[in-house]
N, C-alpha and C positions, 0 to 999 in steps of 0.2 A: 521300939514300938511294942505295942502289944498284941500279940496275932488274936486273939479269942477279942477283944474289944474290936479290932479288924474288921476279922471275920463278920459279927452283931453288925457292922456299919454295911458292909456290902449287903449283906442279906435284908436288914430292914429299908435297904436305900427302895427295895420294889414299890415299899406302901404296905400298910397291912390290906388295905381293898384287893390290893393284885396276890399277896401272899393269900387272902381268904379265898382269893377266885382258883389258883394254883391248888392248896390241899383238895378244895371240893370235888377239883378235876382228875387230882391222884390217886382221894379214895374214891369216888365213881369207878374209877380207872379197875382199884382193886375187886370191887363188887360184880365188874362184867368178867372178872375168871369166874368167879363163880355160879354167874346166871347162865353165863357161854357153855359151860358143862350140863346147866338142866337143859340147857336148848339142846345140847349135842344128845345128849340122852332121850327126848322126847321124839327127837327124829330117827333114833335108831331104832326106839321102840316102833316109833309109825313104820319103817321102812321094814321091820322084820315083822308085824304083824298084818301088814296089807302083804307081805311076801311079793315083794316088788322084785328083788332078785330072783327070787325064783323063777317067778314067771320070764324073766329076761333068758335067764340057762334054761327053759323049756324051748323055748321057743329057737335058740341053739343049741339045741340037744344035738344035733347031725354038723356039726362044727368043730373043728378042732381045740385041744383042752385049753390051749396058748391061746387061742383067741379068745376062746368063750371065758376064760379068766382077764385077759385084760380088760372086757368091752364090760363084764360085771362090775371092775373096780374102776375105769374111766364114767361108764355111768352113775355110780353112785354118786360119785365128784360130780356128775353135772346136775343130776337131779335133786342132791341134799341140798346144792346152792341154790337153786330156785328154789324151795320148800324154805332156807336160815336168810332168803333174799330182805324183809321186810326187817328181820332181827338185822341183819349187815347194814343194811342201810341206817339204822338207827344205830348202831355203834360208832361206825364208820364214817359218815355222815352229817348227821343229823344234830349228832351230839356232838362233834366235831365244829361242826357250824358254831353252836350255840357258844361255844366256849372259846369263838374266835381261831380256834387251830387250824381252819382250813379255807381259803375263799373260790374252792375248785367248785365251777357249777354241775349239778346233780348226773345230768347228762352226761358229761366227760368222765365222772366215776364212776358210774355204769357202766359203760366203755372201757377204764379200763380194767372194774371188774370183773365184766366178761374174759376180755383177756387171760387175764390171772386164774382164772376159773378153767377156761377151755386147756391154759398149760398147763397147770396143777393135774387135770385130766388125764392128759397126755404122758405127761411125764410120771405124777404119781402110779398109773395103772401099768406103766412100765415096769416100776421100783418094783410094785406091789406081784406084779406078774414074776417078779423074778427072787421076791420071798416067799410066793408058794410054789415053785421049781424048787427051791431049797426045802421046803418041809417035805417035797414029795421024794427027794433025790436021795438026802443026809440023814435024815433018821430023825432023831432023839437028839443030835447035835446041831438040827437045824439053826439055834438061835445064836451060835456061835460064828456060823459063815453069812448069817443074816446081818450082823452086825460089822463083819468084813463089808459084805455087799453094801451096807449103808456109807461105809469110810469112801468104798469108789465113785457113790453115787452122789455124796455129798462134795467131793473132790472135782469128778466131774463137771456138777452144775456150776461149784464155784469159777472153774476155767471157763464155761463156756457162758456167765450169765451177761461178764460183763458185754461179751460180744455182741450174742444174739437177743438177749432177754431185757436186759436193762434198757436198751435203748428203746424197746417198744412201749415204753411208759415216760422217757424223759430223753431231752436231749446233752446229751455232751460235749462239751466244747473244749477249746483250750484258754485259759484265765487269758482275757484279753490284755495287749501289750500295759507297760505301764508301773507303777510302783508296787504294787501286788504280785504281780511277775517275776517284775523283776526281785522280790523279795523269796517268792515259792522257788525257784530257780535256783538263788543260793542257798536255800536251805536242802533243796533238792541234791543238788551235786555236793553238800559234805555230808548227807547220806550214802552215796552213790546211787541214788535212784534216779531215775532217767527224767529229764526236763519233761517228757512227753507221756511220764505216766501221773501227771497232776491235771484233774479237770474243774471245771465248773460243772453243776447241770441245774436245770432248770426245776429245782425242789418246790419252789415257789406255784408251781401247776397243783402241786396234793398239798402243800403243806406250810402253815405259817413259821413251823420252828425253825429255830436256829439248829440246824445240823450240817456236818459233813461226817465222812466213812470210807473203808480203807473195803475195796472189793477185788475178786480173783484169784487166780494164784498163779505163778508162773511169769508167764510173760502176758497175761491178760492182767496181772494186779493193775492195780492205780489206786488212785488219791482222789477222791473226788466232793467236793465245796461245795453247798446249796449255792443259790445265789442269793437266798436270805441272809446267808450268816457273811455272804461278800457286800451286799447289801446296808448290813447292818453295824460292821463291826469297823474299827479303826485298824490301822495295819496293823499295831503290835496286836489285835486282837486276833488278826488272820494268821501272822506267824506264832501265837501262841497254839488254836486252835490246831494249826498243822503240824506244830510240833508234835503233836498228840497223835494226831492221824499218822504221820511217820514215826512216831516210838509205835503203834503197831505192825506196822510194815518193817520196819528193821527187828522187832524183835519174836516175826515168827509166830504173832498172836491167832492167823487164819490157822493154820497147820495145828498151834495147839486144841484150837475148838472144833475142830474135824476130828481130832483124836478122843477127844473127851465125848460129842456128841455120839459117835461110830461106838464110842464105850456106853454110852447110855441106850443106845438102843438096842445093844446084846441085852444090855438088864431088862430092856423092854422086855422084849422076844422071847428071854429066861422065864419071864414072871407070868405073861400071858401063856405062853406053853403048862402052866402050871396050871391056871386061874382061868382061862377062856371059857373052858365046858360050863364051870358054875356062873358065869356070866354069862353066857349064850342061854344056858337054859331059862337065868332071871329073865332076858327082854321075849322069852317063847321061843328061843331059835334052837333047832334039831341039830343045827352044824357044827363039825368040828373045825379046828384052828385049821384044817389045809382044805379047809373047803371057803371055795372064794363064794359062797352064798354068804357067809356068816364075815363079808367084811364091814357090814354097818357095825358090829358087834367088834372087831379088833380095832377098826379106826375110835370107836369110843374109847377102849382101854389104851390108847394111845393119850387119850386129852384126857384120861384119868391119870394115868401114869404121872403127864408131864406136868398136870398141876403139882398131884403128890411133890414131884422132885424140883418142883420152880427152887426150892430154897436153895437147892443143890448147884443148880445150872447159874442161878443168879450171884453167887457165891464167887463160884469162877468165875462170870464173865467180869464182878466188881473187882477182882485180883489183877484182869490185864487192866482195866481200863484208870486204875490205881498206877499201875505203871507204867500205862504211857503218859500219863499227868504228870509223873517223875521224871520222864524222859525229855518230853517238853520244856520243866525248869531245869535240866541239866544243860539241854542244850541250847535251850533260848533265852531262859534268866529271866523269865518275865511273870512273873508272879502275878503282878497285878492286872496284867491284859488277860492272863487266863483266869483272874477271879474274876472281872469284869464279863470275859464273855462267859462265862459259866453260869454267873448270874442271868444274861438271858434266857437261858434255859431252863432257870427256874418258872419261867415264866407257864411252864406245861408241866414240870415236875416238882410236886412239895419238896421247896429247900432244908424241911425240918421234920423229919418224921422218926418215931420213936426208932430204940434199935431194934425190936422185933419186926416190924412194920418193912424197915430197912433191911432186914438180913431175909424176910420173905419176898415182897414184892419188885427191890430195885433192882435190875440189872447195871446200875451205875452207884459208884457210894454217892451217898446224896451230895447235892451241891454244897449244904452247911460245912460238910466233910471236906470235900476237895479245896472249897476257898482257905478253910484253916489250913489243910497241907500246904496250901500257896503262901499264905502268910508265914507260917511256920519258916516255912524254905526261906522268905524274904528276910525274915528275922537271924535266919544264921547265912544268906549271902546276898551282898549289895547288888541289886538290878544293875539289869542292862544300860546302858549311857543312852537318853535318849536321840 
């Protein structure tokens, strides 16, 4: 066979109409990092120039510093969201709709972006309460135990999302009886991974892609299937698919991006402790880095930061998900059911995008990429017997 004439066959099988609908959707896609940054920028300016926080810390002035620092950084989270409401819903949303990605009514994602919003609140004004303990406590070495503090908090939510968090947006179940089962079950136990950490959920509420994802750590991980891609795929397409989702679970891939992120946000913390004062002064702000009035002005150098470094973050995460693709044809041998379902997935991600394009914006090698690896692999070992 020939993997690169292969490869051509899978990718043009979508159509060029679906291929032209796909790029439109991915460069769009790339254009909101960088409108999402004027937006982030225009409300930090409004937020520090109507001195919204301020007035919030006056008015607890006779309060203690823990609180009157958390209720600053949980309020910001909730009133930026109502002020970026009209922009979310149009990324989120709207655009979503139009391009078929989603058939969730408006209503229900409101709902459950309130949600996401009120814990984001919660939780972030926690995180954030407990990196200005550390500037006030640690000195000049604050952004070193800040990025400890991220590795706990990030480790954390992971344990406790699947529990508490996830479900209040989808439901979980267990892949109902049947040949899919029975197929996730034996792949499951020569993992050693327990029959009862592979779920279904109902992705199909937010989203028309074809996804599944490996979430938790501990004894909260699992495995967990849209029902669009149980939906949509043929079995070898589900045991390809989960192959993939278990080459990250067996090989460790949460734990390395908790270590990598917990490292990226010490660089955070390094570069703003340098860089915040001249950026507070640009948006009008008098505050320094351990003063929680001035957090419109560090949350923005945060979605500075992490665009600067998208190329970084996207870099590693295309390295694991390269090798659970590998993991997959090692141990399922099916090439073509994961070039098949991959190619779904093109259906929301340009399967062909330049390498620049691809070493900035994909967090996945592109799909043109991953079907030639599959071909590749078919071409030096004979599939599976169907």
């Amino acid at each position: 066979m020939n993997p690169a004439a292969e490869t051509a066959r899978y990718i043009d099988s979508l159509g060029p109409q679906a291929l032209a609908k796909a790029a439109a959707y991915t460069h769009g896609n790339h254009w909101l990092l960088l409108w999402g940054l004027l937006v982030a920028a225009a409300v930090t300016l409004l937020f520090v120039r109507l001195r919204v926080l301020d007035r919030i810390d006056t008015r607890l002035s006779r309060r203690g510093w823990a609180l009157r620092t958390w209720v600053l950084c949980a309020a910001f989270f909730l009133l930026s969201a109502l002020v970026t409401l009209p922009w979310d819903i149009y990324t989120g949303w709207i655009r979503e709709t139009a391009y078929d990605r989603t058939s969730q009514p408006l209503g229900d994602w409101l709902g459950q972006a309130a949600i996401s919003t009120v814990i984001t609140a919660l939780l972030g004004g926690l995180f954030f309460l407990g990196v200005y303990a550390l500037i006030r406590r640690t000195g000049r070495r604050w952004w070193i135990w800040s990025g400890g503090l991220a590795a706990i908090a990030i480790s954390a939510f992971l344990l406790v999302a699947p529990i508490a968090i996830e479900p209040l947006f989808n439901k979980y179940t267990p892949v109902p009886e049947g040949p899919v089962r029975d197929a996730l079950v034996e792949m499951a136990a020569k993992a050693d991974i327990p029959a009862d950490r592979i779920y279904m959920f109902d992705g199909s509420r937010q989203s028309n892609n074809f996804t599944a994802n490996v979430s938790g750590i501990g004894h909260s991980a699992r495995i967990a299937i849209s029902d669009v891609a149980i939906g949509k795929a043929s079995l070898d397409e589900v045991r390809a698919v989960t192959g993939h989702e278990i080459g990250h679970y067996v090989l460790g891939h949460i734990w390395r991006m908790v270590f990598v992120f917990a490292a990226l946000a010490a660089l955070l913390f390094f570069v703003a402790d340098r860089f915040f004062p001249r950026l507070a002064r640009l948006f009008g702000s008098d505050a320094e880095i351990g003063d929680p009035r001035g957090f419109p002005v560090l949350l923005f150098f945060l979605s500075l930061f992490s665009l600067v470094t998208l190329p970084i973050t996207n870099t590693l995460i295309r390295i694991d998900e390269s090798e659970a693709d590998l993991y997959s044809l090692k141990t399922e041998n099916r090439p073509d059911a994961l070039a098949t379902a991959l190619v779904k997935t093109a259906e929301y991600r340009n399967p062909r995008p330049g390498a620049v394009e691809e070493t900035i914006f994909y967090d996945h090698p592109s799909v043109e990429r991953r079907v030639r690896v599959a071909m590749d692999w078919k071409a030096a070992h004979p599939p599976a017997a169907e």
